[in-house]
C-alpha positions as CSV (number, residue, x, y, z in Angstrom):
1,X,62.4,72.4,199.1
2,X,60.0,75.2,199.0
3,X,58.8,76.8,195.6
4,X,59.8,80.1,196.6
5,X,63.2,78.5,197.2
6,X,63.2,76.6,193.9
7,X,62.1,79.6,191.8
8,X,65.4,81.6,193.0
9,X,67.4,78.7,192.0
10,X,66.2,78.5,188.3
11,X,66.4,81.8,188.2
12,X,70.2,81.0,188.5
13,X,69.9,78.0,186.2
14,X,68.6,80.2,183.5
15,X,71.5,82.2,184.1
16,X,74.0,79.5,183.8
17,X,72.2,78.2,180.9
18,X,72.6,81.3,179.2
19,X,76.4,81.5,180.1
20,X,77.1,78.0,178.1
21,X,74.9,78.0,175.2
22,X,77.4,78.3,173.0
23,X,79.2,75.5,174.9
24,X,76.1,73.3,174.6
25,X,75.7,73.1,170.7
26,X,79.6,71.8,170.9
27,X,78.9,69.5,173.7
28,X,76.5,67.7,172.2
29,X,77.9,65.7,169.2
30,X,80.1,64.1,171.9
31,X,77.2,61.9,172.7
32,X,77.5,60.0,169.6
33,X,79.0,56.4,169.1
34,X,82.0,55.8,170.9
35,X,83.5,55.8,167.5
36,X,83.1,59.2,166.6
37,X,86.2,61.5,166.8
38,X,85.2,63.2,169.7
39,X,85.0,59.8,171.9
40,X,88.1,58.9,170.3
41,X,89.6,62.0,172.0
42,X,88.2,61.4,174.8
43,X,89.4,58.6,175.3
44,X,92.9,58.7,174.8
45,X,92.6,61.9,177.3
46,X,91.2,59.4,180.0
47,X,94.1,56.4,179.2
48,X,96.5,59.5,179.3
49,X,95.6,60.9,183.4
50,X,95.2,57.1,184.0
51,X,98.5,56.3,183.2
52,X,100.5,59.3,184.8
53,X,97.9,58.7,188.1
54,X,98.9,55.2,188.2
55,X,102.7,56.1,187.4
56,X,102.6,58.8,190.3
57,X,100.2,57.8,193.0
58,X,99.6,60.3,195.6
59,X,101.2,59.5,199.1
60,X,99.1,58.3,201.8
61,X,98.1,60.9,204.8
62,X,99.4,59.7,207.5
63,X,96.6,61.8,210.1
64,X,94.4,59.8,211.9
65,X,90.5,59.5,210.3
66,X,91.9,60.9,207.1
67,X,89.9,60.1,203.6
68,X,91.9,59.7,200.4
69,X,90.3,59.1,196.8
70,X,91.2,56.1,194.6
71,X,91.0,55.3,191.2
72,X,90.0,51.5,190.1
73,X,88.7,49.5,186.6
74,X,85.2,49.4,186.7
75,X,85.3,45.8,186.5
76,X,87.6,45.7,189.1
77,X,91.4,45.0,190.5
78,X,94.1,46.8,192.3
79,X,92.9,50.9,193.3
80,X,95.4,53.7,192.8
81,X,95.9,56.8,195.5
82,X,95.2,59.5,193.3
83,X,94.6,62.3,196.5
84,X,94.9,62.1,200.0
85,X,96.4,65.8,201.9
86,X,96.9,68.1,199.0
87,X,97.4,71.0,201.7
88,X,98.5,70.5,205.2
89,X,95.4,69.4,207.4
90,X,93.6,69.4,204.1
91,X,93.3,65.4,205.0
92,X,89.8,64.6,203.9
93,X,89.3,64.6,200.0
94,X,86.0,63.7,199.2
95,X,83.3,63.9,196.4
96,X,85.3,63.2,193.3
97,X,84.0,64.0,189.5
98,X,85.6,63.6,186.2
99,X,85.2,66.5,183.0
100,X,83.2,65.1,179.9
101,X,86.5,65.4,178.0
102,X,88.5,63.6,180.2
103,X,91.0,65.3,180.9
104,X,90.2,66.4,184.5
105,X,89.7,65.5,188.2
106,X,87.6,67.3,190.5
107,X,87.6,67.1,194.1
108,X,86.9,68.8,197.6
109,X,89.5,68.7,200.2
110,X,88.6,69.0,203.6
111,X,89.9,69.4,207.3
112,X,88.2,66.8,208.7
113,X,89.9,67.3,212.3
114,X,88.4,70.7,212.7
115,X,84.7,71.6,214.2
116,X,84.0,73.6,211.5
117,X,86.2,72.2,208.3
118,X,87.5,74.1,206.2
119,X,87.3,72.7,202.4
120,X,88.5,74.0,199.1
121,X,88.3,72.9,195.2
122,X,90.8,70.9,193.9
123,X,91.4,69.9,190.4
124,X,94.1,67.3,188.7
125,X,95.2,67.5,185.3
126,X,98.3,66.9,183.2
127,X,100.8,69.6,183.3
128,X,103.1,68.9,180.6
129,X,102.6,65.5,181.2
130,X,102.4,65.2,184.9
131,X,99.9,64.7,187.0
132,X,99.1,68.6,188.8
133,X,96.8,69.5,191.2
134,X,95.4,73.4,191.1
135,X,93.8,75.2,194.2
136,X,90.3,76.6,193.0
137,X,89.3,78.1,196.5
138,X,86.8,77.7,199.1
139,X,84.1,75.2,197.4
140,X,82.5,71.3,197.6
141,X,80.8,68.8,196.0
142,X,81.9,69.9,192.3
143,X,80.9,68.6,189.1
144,X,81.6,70.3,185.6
145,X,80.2,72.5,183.1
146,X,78.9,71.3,179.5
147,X,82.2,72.6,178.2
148,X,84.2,71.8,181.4
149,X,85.0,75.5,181.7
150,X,83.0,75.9,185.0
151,X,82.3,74.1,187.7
152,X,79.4,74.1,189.8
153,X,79.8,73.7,193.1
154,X,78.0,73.8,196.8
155,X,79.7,76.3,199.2
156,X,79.1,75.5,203.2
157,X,79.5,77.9,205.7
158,X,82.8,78.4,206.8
159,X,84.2,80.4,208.8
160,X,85.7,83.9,207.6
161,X,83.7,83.2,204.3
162,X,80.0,84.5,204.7
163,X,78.3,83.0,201.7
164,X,77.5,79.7,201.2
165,X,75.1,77.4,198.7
166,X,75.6,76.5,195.2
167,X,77.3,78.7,192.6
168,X,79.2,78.5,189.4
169,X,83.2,79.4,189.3
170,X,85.9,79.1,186.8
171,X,88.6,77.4,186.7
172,X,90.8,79.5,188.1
173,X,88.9,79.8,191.3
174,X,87.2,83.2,190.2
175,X,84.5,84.9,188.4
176,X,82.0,83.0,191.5
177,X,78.3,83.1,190.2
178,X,75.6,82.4,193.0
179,X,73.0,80.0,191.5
180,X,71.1,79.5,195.3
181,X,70.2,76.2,197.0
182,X,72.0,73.9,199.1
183,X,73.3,70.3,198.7
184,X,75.3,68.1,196.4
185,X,74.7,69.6,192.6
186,X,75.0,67.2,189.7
187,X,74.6,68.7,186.0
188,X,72.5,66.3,184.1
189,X,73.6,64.5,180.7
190,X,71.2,66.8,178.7
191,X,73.0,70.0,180.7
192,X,69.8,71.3,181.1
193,X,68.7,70.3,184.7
194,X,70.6,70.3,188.0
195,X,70.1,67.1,190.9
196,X,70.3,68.4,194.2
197,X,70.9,65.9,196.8
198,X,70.9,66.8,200.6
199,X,74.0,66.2,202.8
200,X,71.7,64.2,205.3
201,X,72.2,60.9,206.0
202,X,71.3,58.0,205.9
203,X,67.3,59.0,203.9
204,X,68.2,61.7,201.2
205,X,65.7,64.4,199.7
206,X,66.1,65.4,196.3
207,X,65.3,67.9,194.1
208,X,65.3,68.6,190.6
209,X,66.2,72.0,189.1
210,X,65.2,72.8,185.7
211,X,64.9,76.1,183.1
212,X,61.2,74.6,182.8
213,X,59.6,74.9,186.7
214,X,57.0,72.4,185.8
215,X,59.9,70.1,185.6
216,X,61.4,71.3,188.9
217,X,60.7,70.3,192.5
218,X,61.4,67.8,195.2
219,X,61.6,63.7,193.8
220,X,58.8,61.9,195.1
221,X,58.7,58.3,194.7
222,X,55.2,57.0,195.9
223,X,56.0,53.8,198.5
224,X,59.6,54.5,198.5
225,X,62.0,56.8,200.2
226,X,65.8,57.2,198.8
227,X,68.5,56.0,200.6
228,X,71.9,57.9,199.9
229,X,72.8,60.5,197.3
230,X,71.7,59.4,193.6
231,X,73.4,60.0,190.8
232,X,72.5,61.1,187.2
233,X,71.6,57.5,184.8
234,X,70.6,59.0,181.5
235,X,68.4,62.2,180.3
236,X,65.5,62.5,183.1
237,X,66.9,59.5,184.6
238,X,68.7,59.0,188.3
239,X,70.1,55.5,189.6
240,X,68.9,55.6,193.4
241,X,69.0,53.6,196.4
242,X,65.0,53.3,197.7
243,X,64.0,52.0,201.1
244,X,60.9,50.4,200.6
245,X,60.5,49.6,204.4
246,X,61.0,45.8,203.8
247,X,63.9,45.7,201.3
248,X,66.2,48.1,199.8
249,X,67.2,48.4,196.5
250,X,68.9,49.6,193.4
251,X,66.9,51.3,190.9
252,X,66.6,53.6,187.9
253,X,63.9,56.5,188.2
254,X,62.7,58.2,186.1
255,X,62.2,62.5,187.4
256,X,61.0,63.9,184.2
257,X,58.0,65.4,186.7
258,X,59.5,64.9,189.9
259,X,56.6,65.2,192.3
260,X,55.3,61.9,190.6
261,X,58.9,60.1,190.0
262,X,57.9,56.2,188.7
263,X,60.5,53.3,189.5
264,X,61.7,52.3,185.7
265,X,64.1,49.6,186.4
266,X,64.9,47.6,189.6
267,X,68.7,46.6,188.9
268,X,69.1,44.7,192.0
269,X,67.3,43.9,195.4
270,X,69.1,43.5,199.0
271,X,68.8,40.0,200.0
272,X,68.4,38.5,196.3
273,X,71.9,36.1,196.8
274,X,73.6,38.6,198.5
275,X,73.0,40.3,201.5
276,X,74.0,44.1,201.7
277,X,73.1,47.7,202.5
278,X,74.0,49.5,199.4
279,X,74.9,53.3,199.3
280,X,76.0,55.9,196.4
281,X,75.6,53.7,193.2
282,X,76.3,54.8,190.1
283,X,75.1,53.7,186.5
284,X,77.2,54.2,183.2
285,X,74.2,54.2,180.4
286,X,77.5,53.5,178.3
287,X,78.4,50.6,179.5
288,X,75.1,49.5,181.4
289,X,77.4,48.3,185.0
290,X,76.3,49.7,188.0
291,X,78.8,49.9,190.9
292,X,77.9,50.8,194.4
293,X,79.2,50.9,198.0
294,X,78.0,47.6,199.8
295,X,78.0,46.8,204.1
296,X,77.1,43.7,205.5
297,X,74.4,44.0,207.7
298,X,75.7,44.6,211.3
299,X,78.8,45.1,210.4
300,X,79.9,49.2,210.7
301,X,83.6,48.3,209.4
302,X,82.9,46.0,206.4
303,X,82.4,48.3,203.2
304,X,83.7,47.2,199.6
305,X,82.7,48.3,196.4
306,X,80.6,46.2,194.5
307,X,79.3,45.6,190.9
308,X,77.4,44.0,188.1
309,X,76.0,44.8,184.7
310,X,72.6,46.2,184.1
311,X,70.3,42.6,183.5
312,X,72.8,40.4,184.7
313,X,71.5,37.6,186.7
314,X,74.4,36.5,188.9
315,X,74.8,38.1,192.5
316,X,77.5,41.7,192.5
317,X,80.8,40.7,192.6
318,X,83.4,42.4,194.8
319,X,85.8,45.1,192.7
320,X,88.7,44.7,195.1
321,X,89.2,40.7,196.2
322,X,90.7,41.8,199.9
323,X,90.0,44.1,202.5
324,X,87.4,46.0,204.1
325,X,87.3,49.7,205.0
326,X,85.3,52.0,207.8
327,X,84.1,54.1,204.7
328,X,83.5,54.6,201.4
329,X,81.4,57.4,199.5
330,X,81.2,59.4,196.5
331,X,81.9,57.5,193.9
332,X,81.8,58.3,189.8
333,X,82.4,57.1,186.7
334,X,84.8,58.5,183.7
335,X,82.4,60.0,181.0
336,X,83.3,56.3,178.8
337,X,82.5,54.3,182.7
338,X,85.4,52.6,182.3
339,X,86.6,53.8,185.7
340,X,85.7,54.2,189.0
341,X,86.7,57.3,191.4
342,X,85.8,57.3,195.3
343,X,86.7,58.6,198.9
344,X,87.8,56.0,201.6
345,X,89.3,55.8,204.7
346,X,91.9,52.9,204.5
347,X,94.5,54.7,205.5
348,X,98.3,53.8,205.3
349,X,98.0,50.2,206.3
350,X,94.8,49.4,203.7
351,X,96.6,51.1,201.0
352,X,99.3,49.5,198.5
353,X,99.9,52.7,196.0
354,X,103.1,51.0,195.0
355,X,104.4,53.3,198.2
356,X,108.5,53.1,197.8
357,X,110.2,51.8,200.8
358,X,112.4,55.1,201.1
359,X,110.4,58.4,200.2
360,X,111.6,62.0,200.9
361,X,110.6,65.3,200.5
362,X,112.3,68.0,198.2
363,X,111.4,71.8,198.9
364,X,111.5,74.3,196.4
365,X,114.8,75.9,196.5
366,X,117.1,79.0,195.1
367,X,120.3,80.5,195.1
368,X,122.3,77.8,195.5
369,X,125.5,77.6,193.8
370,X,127.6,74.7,193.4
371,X,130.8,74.8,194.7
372,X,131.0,72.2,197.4
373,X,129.7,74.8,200.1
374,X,126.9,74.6,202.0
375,X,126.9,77.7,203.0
376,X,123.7,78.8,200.8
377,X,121.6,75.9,201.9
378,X,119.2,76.4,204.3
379,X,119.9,75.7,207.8
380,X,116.7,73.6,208.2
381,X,117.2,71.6,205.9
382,X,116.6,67.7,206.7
383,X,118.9,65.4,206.8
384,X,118.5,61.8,205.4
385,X,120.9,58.8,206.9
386,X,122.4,56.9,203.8
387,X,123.1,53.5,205.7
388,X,121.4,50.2,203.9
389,X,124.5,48.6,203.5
390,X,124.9,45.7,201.0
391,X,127.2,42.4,199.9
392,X,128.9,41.4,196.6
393,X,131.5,38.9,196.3
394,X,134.3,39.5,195.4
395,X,133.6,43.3,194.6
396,X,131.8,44.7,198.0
397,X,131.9,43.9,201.4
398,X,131.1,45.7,204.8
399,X,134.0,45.0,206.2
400,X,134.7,46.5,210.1
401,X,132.0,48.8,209.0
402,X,128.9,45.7,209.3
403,X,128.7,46.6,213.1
404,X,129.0,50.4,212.7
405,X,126.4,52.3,213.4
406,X,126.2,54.2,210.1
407,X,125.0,57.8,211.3
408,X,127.8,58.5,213.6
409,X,130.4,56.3,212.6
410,X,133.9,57.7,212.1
411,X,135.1,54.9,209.4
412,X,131.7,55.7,207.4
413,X,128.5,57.7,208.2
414,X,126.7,59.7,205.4
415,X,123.6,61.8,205.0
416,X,122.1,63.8,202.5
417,X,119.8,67.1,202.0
418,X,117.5,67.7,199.0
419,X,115.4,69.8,197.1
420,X,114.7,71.3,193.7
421,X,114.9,74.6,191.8
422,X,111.8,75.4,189.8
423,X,113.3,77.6,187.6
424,X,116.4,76.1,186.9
425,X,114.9,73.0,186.5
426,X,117.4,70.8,188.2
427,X,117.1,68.7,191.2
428,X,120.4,69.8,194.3
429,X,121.4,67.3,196.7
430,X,123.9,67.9,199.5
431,X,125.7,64.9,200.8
432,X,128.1,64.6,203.5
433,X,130.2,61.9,204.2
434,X,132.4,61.1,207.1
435,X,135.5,58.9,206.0
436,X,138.4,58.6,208.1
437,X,140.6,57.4,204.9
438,X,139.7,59.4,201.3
439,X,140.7,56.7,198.6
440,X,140.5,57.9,194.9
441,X,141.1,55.2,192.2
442,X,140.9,55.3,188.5
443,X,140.1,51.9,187.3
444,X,137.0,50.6,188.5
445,X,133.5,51.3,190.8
446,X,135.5,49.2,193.7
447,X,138.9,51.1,193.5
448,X,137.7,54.4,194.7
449,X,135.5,56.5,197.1
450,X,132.6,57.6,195.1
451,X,129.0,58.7,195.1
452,X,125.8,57.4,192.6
453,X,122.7,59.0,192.0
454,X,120.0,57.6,190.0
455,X,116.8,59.1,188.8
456,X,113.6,58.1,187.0
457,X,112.0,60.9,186.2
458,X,108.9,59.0,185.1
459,X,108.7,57.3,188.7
460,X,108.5,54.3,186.8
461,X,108.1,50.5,187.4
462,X,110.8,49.3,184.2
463,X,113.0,46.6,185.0
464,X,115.0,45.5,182.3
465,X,118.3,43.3,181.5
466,X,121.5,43.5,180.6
467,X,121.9,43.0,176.8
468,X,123.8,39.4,176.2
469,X,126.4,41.2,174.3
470,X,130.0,41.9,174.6
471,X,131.4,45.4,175.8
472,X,127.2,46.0,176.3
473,X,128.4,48.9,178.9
474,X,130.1,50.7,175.4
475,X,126.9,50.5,173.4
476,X,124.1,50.7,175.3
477,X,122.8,54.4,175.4
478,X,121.6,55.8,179.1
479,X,117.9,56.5,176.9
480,X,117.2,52.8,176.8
481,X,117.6,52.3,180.6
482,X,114.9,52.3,183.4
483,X,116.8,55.2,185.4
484,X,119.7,57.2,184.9
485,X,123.2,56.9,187.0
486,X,125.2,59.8,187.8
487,X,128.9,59.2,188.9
488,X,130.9,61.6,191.2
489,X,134.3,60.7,192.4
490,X,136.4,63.3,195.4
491,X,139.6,63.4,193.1
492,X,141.0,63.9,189.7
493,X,141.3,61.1,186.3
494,X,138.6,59.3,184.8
495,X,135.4,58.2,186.9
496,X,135.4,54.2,187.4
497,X,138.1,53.8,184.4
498,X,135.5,54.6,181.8
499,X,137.1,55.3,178.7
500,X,134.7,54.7,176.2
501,X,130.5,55.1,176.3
502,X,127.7,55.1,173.3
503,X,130.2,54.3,171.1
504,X,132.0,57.5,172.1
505,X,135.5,58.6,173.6
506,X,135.2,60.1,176.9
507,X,137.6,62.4,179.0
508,X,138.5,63.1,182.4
509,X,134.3,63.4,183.0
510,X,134.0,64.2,186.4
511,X,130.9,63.7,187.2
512,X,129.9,61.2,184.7
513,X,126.6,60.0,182.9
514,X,126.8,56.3,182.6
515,X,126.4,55.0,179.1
516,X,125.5,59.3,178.1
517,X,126.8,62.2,177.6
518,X,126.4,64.1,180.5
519,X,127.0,67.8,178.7
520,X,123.4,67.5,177.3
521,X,122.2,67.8,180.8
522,X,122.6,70.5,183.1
523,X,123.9,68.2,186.0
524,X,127.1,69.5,187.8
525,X,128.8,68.2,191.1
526,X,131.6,69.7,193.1
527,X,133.1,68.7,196.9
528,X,135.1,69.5,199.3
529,X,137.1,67.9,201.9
530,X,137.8,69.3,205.5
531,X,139.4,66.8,208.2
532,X,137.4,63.5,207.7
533,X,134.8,65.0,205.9
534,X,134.4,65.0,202.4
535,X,130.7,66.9,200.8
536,X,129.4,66.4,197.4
537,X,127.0,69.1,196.1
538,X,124.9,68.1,193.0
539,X,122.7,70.2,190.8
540,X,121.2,67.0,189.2
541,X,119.1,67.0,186.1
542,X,115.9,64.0,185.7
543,X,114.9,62.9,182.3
544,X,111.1,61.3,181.2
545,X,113.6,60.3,178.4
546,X,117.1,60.9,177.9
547,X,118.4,63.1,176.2
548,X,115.3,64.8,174.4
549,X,112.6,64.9,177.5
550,X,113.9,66.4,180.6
551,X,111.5,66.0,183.5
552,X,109.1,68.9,184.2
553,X,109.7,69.7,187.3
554,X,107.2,70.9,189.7
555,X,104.9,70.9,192.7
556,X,103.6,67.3,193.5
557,X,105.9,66.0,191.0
558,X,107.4,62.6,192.3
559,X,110.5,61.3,190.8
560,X,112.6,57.7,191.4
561,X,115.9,58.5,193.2
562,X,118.6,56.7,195.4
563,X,122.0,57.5,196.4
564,X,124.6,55.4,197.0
565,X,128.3,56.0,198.4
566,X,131.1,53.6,197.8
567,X,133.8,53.8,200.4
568,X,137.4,52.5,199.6
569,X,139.7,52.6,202.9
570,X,142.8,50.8,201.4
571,X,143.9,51.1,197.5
572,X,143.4,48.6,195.2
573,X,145.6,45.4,195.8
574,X,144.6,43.7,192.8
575,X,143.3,44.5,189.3
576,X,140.5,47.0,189.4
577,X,140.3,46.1,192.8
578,X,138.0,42.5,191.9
579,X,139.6,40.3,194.5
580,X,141.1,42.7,197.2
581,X,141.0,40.8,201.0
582,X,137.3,40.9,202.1
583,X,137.5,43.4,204.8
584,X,139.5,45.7,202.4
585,X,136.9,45.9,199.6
586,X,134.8,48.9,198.9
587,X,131.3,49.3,200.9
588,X,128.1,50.0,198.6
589,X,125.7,51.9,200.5
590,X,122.4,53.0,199.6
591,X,119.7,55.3,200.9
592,X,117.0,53.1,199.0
593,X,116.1,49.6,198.6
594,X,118.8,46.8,198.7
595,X,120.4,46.0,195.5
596,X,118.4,43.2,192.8
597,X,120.0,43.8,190.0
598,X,122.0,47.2,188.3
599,X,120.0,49.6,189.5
600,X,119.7,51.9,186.5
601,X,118.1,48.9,185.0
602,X,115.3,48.6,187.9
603,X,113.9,51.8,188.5
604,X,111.1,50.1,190.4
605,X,113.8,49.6,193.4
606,X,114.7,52.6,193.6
607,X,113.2,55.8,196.7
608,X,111.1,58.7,195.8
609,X,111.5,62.1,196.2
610,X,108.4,64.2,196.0
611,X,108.6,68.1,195.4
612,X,107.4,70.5,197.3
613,X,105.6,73.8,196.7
614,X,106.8,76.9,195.7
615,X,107.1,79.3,199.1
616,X,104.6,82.5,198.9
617,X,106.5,85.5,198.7
């Protein structure tokens, strides 16, 4: 870079260094031992966004060539989907970083389809509780501030936007600060120098930027050139891939005087037990591992992440024991290195993400009013086929129904709409079924038409059992279940004979809470029936815990749901309807997985919804 260029940029620096002085004297003392309160903070704050990431993994793009970013142990195991197409089209997410105080994500989010992609800031934090993601404008490459109030960023040229190169924003997307330069900007631990890496590719140029210019300029590593962007190691220190021309390998440099960078440390060397290419490593001085991207020689679809502590002496071992992808870049570490963030292309098929087997989409919606009318729902609204029909004995059976086909069906077809109400805060679902015989009973779930919904509003993975004591269904309180079961019956008296719940007298509840008291929820259900059609309208209320935690609802937000109708053609021809003739006995139909055990006691079988944005006015 020329010195003319690398003045104007510290000129910048200075600028920014100015800005977060104050935010420098409280960012230090976090460098202490991990002991110190600040660390402790820190993290819980990381175990926190792990655990709601892992709870809510993002859903896989489905476009072709599309990049997603993944969260894994440092030491390795299973990786989560933590971002994949925030926006439509927005289907490459690349070039993740995490805040000092862990409580933020970072990333850019491109359209890789385009010629010219667009790409915009993204950041993902916990919104009471949830995992959120936040639109912070055009922008690339970020990485944080000392007090994680800014980020610094590298704009490209894009169309409709005419400036581009490095600058500071908030974050909110505004108060943009040109700093000047070009390429991927990495504040260093000290926060007093900036890396700059170049987006070429494969050989990388980089240049130090610093408040002191005889400290600033282009690395030069004599006998060596670097291979990949670097990444920041310690105070004046990067961990870099150099091409020696005969070997390539993993190092730590030192760039205190940049034009005369010395090789401190050779962590590992190509060839040495293990034959690789390495790319985009990363060193935690907290933890001394070192993780990189690794590709057989030869081989342009065989990268895996890869890893090893700082003086260990056996070869890098694999972080993921399966699979191979086209790509993988950018990775980084969580400010304790306990984790690992980076962009790959595995796609749908390469990607586990605990996907549910049913998964639907819930708009934001408003001005719906529930009376069993439809009227107010929009009128392109998808519909969902409810029709994974299941078995019991002597309870449930399909009857004449096994061979219908149970969209169009006259004897039994159902489908439902969905979406969610922001400011309400409840969850309405439309459901229509087509019954050529309406059966209400009063005695049992197998007497009676009837639909279930369950929720889990922490899109959970709980399975638990039915307590080995009498009248359990009496005692047991809906709080200590996995997911919550709603009960909805098209006629009057009590819902499934249920007289008696948490130790409680109940009415004529209609619908009903199983083992709660549905009047400390907002959740209300009418219907309708015109000819052989009967529809249920729910406004449906989700709980992180019942009854004191409602679920926040809210963009991105993904919940555990299923719906299930119960179809009765005859009435009950023997006690609560246990051993009625097999082709008379109530169908239990679902729209999510097939039955395992009660399924408010297994909220990891149940579908997904996933809300939707807000519309702009």
């Amino acid at each position: 870079m020329h010195t003319k260029a690398i003045a104007g940029i510290i000129s910048g620096l200075l600028w920014a260094m100015l800005a977060t002085a104050p935010a420098l004297a409280q960012a230090k003392p976090d460098q202490k031992t991990s002991g110190d309160p600040a660390s402790v903070a820190r993290a819980q704050a990381i175990d926190q966004l792990v655990e709601q990431l892992r709870r809510s993994p993002a859903r896989p793009s489905p476009a072709a060539g599309q990049m997603g970013i993944d969260l894994i142990d440092a030491q390795g195991g299973e990786a989560t989907l933590i971002a994949a197409e925030p926006d439509p089209r927005l289907d490459h997410c690349l070039a993740p970083a995490w805040s000092h105080d862990g409580k933020t994500i970072a990333f850019a989010a491109e359209g890789g389809a385009r010629a010219f992609p667009i790409s915009r800031l993204k950041t993902i934090s916990l919104d009471h509780g949830r995992p959120t993601i936040h639109d912070l404008g055009y922008g690339g490459y970020p990485d944080f501030s000392p007090a994680d109030d800014r980020i610094i960023h590298c704009k490209a040229r894009f169309p409709a936007v005419e400036t581009f190169g490095v600058e500071l924003i908030n974050l909110k997307g505004t108060d943009r600060q040109p700093i000047g330069g070009y390429g991927r900007p990495r504040w260093s631990p000290d926060f007093n120098t900036f890396l700059l890496a170049s987006l070429t590719s494969p050989r990388c140029s980089v240049t130090i930027v610093d408040v002191r210019p005889e400290s600033s300029g282009q690395v030069a590593i004599e006998r060596n050139m670097i291979h990949s962007p670097p990444s920041w190691a310690g105070q004046g220190t990067i961990v870099a891939v150099l091409d020696t021309g005969v070997e390539k390998q993993i190092a730590l440099v030192d760039v205190a005087t940049p034009a005369r960078a010395e090789v401190k440390t050779v962590l590992w060397t190509t060839g040495k037990s293990l034959d690789l290419v390495p790319s985009f490593p990363i060193y935690s001085p907290v933890t001394g591992r070192c993780v990189f991207v690794g590709v057989e020689p030869g081989k342009g679809n065989g990268a895996a992440l890869y890893g090893f502590e700082h003086g260990q002496t056996t070869k890098p071992q694999r972080l993921e024991t399966a699979g191979l992808d086209r790509t993988i870049q950018d990775l980084a570490f969580s400010p304790d290195g306990r984790y690992v963030l980076f962009a790959s292309d595995r796609g749908l098929s390469g990607r586990s993400a605990h996907a549910r087997s049913r998964s639907a989409d819930a708009p934001a919606l408003a001005g719906i009013t529930i009376d069993g009318d439809l009227s107010d729902w929009p009128a392109a609204m998808p519909r969902h086929a409810i029709d994974n029909i299941h078995q019991f004995p002597n309870t449930n059976a399909p009857g004449p129904r096994e061979h219908g086909f149970l969209s169009t069906s006259a004897d039994l077809s159902a489908c439902f709409s969905v979406g969610y109400d922001p400011r309400e805060q409840v969850i309405y679902v439309a459901i229509v079924v087509r019954d050529d015989a309406l059966v209400v009973g009063n005695t049992s779930p197998w007497d009676t038409d009837s639909v279930e919904i369950y929720l889990d509003g922490l899109h959970g993975e709980t399975v638990a059992n039915i307590p080995r004591v009498a009248n359990w269904d009496q005692t047991l309180e809906a709080g200590d279940t996995p997911a919550l079961q709603y009960i909805g019956i098209p006629g009057k008296g009590r819902v499934y004979g249920v007289t008696k719940s948490v130790g409680q007298e109940r009415g004529e509840e209609n619908p009903l809470l199983t083992m709660g008291d549905i009047k400390k929820t907002k959740t209300k259900m009418a219907f309708r029936r015109a000819g052989d059609v009967t529809t249920y309208e729910w406004a449906v209320q989700p709980f992180d815990h019942y009854p004191d935690q409602p679920t926040r609802l809210g963009p991105g937000v993904q919940i555990g749901f299923d719906i299930v109708i119960c179809d009765k053609d005859k009435p009950a021809q023997s006690a609560r309807a246990v051993n009625d003739p097999e082709n008379d006995r109530s169908a239990y139909v679902s729209w999510g997985p097939s039955w395992r055990r009660l399924k408010h006691m297994d909220a990891a079988n149940l579908g997904e919804l996933i809300l939707g944005r807000v519309p702009h006015p």
